[in-house]
C-alpha positions as CSV (number, residue, x, y, z in Angstrom):
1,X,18.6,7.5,-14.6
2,X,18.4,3.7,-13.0
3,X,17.1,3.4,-9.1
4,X,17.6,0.0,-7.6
5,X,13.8,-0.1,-6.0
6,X,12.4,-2.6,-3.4
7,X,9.1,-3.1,-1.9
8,X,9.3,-4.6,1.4
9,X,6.3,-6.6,1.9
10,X,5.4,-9.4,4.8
11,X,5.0,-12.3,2.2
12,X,7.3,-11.1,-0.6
13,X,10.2,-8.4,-1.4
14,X,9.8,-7.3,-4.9
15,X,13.3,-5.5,-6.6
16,X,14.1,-3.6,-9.8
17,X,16.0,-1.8,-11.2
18,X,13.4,1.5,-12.9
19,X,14.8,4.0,-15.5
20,X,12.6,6.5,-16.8
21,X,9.5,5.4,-15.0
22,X,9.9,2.1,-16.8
23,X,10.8,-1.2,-14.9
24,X,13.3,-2.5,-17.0
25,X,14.4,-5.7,-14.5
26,X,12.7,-7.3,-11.4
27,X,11.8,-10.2,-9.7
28,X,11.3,-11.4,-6.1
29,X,12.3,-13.7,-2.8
30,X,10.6,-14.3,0.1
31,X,10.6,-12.6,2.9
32,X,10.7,-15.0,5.8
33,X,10.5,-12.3,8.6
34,X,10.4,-14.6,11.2
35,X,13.8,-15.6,10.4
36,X,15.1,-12.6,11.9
37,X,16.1,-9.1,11.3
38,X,19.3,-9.5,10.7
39,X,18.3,-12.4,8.2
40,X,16.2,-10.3,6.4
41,X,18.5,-7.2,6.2
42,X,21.4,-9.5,4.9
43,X,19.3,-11.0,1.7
44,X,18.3,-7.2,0.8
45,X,21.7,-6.1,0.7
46,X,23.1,-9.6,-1.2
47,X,20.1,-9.2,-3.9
48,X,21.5,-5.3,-4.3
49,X,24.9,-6.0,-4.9
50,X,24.0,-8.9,-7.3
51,X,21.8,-6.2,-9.0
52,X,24.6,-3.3,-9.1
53,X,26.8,-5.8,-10.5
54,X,24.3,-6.5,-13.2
55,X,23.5,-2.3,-13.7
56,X,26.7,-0.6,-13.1
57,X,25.2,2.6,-13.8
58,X,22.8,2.5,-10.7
59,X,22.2,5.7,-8.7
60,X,20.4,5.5,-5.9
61,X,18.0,3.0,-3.9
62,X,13.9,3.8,-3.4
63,X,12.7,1.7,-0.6
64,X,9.0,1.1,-0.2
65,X,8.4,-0.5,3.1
66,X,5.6,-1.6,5.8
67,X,6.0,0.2,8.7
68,X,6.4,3.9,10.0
69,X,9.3,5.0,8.1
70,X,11.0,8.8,8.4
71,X,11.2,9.6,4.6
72,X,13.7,12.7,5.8
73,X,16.1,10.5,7.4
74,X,15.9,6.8,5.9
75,X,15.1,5.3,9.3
76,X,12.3,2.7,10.5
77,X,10.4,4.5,13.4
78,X,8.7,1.7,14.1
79,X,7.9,-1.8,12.4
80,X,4.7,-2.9,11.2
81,X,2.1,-4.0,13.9
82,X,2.3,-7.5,12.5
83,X,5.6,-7.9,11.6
84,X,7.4,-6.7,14.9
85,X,10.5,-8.9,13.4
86,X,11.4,-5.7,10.7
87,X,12.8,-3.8,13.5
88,X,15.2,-0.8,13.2
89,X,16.5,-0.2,10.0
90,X,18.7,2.5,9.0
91,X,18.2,2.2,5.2
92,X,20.4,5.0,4.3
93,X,23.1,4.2,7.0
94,X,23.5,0.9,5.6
95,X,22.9,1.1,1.8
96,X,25.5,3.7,1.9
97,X,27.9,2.1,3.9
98,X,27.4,-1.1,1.7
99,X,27.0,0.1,-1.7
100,X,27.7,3.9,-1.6
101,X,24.3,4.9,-3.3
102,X,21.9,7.7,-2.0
103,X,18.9,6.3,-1.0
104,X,15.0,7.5,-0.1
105,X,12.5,5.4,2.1
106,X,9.1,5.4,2.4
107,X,6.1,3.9,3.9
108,X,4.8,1.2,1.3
109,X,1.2,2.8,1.2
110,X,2.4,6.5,0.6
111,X,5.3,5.0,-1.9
112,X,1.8,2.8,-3.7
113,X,0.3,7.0,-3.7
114,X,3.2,8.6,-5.0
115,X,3.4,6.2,-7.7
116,X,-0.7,7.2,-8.8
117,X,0.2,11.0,-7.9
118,X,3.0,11.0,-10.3
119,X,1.4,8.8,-13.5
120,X,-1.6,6.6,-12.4
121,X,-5.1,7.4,-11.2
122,X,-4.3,10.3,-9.2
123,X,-3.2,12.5,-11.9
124,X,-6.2,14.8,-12.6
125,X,-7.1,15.3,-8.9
126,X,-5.1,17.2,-6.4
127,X,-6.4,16.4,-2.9
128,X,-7.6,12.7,-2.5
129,X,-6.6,9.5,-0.4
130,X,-5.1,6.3,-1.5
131,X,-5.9,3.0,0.4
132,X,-5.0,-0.6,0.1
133,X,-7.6,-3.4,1.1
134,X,-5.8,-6.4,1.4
135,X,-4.4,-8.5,4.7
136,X,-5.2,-5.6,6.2
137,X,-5.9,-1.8,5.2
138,X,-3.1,0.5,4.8
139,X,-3.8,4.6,3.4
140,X,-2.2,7.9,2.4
141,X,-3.3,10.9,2.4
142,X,-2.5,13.2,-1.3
143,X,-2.8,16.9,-1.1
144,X,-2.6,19.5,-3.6
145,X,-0.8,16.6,-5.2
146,X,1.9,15.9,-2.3
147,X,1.7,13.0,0.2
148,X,1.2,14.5,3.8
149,X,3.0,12.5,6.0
150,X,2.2,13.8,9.3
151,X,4.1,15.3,12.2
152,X,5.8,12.0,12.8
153,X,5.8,10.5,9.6
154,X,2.5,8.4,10.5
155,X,-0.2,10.2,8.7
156,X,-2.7,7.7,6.5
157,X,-2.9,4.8,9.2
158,X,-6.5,4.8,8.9
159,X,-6.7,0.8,9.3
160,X,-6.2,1.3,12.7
161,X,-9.6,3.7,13.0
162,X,-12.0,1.8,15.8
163,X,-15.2,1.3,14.6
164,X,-17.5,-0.1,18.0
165,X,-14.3,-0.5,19.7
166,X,-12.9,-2.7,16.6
167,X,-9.9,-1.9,14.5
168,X,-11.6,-1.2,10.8
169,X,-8.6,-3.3,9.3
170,X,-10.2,-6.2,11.5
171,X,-13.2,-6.0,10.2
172,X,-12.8,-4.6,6.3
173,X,-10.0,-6.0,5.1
174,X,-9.6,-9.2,2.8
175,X,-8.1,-11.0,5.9
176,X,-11.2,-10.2,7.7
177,X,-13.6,-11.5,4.9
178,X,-12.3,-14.8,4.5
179,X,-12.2,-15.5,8.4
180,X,-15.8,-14.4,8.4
181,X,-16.5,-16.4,5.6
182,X,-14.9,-19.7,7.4
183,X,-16.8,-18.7,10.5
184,X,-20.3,-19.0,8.3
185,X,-18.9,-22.1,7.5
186,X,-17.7,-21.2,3.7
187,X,-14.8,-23.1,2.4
188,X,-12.3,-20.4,0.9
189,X,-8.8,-20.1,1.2
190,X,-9.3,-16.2,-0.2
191,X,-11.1,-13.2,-1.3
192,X,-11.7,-14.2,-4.7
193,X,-13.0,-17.3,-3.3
194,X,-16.0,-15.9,-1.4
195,X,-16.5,-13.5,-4.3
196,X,-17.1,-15.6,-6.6
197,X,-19.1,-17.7,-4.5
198,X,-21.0,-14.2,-4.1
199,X,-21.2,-14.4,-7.5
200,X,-22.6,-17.5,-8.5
201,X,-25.5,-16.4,-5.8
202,X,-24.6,-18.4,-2.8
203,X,-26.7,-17.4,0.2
204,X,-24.1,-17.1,2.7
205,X,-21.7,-15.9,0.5
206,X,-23.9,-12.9,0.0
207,X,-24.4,-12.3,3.5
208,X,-20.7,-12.4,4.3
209,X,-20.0,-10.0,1.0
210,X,-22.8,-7.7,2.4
211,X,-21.4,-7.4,5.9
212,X,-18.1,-6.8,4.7
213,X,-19.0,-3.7,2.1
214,X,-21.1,-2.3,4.8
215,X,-17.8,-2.2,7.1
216,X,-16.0,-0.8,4.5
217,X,-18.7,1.5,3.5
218,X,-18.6,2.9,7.1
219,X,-14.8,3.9,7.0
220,X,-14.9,5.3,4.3
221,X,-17.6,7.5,5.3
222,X,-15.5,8.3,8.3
223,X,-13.1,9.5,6.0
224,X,-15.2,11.4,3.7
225,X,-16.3,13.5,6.5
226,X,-12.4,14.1,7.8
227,X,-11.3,14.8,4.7
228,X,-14.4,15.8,2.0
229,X,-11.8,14.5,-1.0
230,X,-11.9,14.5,-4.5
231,X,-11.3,10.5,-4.5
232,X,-10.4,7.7,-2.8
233,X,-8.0,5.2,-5.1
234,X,-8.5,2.2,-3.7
235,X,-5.5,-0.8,-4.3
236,X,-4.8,-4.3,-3.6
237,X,-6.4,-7.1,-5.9
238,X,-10.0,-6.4,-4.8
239,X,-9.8,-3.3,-6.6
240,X,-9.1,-4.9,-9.7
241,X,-13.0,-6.3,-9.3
242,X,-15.4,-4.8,-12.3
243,X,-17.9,-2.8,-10.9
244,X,-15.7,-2.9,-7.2
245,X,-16.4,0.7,-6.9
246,X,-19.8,1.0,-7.8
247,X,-20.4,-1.6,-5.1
248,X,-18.5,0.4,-2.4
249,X,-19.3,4.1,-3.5
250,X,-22.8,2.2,-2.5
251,X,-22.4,1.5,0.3
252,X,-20.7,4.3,1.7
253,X,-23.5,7.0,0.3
254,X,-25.4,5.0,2.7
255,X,-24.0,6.6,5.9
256,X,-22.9,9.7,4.2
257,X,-26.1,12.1,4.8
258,X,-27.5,14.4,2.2
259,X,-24.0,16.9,0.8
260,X,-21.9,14.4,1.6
261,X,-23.1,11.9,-0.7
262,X,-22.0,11.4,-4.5
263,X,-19.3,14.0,-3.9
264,X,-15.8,12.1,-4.6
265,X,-15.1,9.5,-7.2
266,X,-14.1,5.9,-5.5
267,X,-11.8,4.2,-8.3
268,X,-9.0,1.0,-8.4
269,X,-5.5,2.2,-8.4
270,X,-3.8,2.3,-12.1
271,X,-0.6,0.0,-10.7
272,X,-0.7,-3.0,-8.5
273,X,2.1,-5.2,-8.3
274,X,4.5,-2.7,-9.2
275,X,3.1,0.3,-7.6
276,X,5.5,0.2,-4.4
277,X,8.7,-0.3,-6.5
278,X,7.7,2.6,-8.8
279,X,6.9,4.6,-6.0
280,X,10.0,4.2,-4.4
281,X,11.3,5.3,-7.7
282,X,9.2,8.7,-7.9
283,X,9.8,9.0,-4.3
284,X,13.7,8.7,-5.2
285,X,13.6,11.5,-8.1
286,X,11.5,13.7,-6.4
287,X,14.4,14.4,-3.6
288,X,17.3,14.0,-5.7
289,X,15.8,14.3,-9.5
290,X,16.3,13.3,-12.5
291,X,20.0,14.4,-13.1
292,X,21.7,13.1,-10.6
């Protein structure tokens, strides 16, 4: 079966079309959220109709999607904290009114999970969490192999945790690293900048990487006590890093105290670029399946 997928992103909106778990068309356009909501909403329904045009036999739309989203009802509850401009969708209202197909949306970071539940790293555990370190920190929370979404659909927002009175995703994620590293006077324009600054043994570089594991270790210790899971997966391009969760599983034990430490694996995610399209897409069969 073929699902038109898109993965609603601040910088980007990646679309496909995904039949058997296999992306067999995609590409991209920019977002350009500050041109409006209505802007946005009109490009993602003129790239779908191009796209069914192309694959008659479409049968449905998976959304992934920043933001609170009500995976019951296809509805935005409310936009991302930095990206106010995303506003109120009703995704199912309007892909149906538009294009008559069934559709499931999702939060991008529990679409990114179901996607490692179904056939990444997340197959041979049951309860773990799945987090994203990038411009900021998104998560999900997998158990006995099922997202849990919450009682409002807003389960998994551990970026926003305050650590000292700071919002972790303000002081662990890749944004947060490069604006230290600027403040120590580095000149980067991103993460792999300052790591491999860290790597050819620059001072300040080191100090800058060692601050920002030791925030990250702290979260994550957080949420080893909350939770005690199997794994964390960890996404976004940092994870892709050799020896990225060595380094962190490192720095975590360190607040962990004795029984809590060396008790869950800390891994990168199996899918990256594609992991919210072909969540969307296991999201999709999962409430309709494969037959439809």
């Amino acid at each position: 079966m073929q699902v038109l997928c898109f993965d609603i992103g601040g910088t980007n909106i990646k679309y496909g079309v995904v039949e058997d778990g296999k992306i067999i068309y995609k590409d991209s356009f920019p977002t350009n959220y500050k041109q409006g909501h209505q802007d946005v909403t009109q490009r993602l329904l003129m790239y779908a109709k191009k796209v069914k045009k192309e694959y008659p036999n479409i049968k449905g739309v998976g959304i992934s999607c920043a933001g609170s989203i009500d995976y019951d009802k296809g509805i935005m509850i409310t936009p991302p904290y930095s990206i106010p401009e995303f506003g109120d969708w009703n995704f199912k209202e309007l892909f149906k009114k538009e294009l008559d197909l069934d559709l499931v949306a999702d939060n991008d970071v529990n679409s990114f999970a179901a996607c490692e539940c179904k056939m990444g790293a997340g197959m041979k555990y049951k309860t773990y969490l799945v987090m994203t370190v990038g411009t900021g920190i998104g998560g999900a929370i997998v158990v006995n192999n099922q997202v849990w979404r919450g009682n409002n659909y807003n389960a998994g927002e551990i970026g926003r945790m305050l650590i000292n009175g700071i919002r972790w995703e303000d002081m662990a994620s890749i944004t947060a690293l490069v604006k230290a590293a600027k403040l120590r006077g580095l000149d980067v324009k991103d993460g792999k900048e300052v790591f491999d600054l860290y790597d050819q043994g620059n001072p300040v570089a080191s100090i800058v990487i060692s601050e920002f594991y030791q925030n990250l270790g702290r979260g994550i210790a957080n949420l080893v006590y909350i939770f005690n899971p199997e794994a964390i997966i960890i996404g976004g391009g940092i994870s892709a890093r050799v020896g990225f969760g060595k380094e962190v599983n490192a720095y975590s034990d360190y607040f962990l105290v004795e029984g809590f430490q060396d008790t869950l694996d800390i891994i990168p995610a199996k899918f990256q670029n594609d992991g919210g399209m072909l969540g969307a897409y296991c999201n999709f069969i999962d409430k309709y399946g494969e037959d439809k």
